[in-house]
C-alpha positions in Angstrom: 15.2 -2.5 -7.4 15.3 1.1 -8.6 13.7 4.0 -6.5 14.0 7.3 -8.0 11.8 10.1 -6.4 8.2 8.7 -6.1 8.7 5.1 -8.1 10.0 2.2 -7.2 10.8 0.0 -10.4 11.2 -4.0 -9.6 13.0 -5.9 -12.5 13.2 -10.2 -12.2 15.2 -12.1 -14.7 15.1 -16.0 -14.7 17.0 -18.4 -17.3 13.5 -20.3 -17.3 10.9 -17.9 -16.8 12.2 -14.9 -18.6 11.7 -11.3 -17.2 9.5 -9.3 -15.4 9.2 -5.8 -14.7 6.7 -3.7 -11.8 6.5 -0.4 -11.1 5.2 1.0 -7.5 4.3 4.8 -6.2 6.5 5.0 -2.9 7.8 7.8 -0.4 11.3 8.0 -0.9 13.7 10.4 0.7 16.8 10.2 -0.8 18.9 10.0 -4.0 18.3 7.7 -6.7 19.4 4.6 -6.3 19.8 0.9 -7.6 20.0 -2.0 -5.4 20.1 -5.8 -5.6 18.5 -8.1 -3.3 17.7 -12.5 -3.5 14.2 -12.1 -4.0 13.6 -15.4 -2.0 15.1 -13.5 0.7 13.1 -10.4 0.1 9.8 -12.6 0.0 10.0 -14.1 3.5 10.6 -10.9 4.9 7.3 -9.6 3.6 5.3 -12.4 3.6 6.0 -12.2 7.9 4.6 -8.8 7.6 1.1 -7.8 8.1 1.1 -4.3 7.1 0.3 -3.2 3.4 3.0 -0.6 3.9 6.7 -1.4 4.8 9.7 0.3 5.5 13.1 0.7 3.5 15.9 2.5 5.3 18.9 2.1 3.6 22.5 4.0 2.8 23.9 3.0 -0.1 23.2 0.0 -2.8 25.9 -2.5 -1.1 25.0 -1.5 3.0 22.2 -3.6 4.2 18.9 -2.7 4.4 16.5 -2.2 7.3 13.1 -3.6 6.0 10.0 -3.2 8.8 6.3 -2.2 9.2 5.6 1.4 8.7 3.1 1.0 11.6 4.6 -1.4 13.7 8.1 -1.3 15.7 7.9 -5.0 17.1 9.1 -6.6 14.1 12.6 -5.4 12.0 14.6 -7.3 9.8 18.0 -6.7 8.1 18.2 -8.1 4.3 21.8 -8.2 2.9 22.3 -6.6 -0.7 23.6 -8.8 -3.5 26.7 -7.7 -5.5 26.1 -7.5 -9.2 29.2 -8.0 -11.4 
């Protein structure tokens, strides 16, 4: 994941099902940064969700992240980053 000042840039690369890449409009406050995350992880943290708009808080690309409903307190959950060599 890539966020620089309004996009968010999603990249997925597979030995079997090649690569993908999405962009998003976001709100991001903030330098630019990179970070890595399992994206099976990442999925059963949002499909628990029931808001179409979530919230990232995070300080740097290997600190872990915050990840919770923009309109909703009761749920929060902490997704560890991966380290890319």
């Amino acid at each position: 994941m890539e966020f620089s000042s309004s996009r968010l840039r999603i990249s997925v690369v597979t030995l079997i099902a090649g690569s993908v890449c999405e962009e998003l409009d976001v709100t991001h406050a903030g330098s630019d940064i990179g970070i890595v995350f399992n994206p099976s992880f990442l999925t059963e943290v949002l499909q628990r969700m029931s808001s179409d708009r979530v919230v990232l808080e995070m300080d740097g690309p290997l600190d872990p992240a915050l990840l919770r409903q923009d309109s909703d307190d009761d749920y929060a959950c902490i997704v560890l980053p991966m380290r890319v060599i």
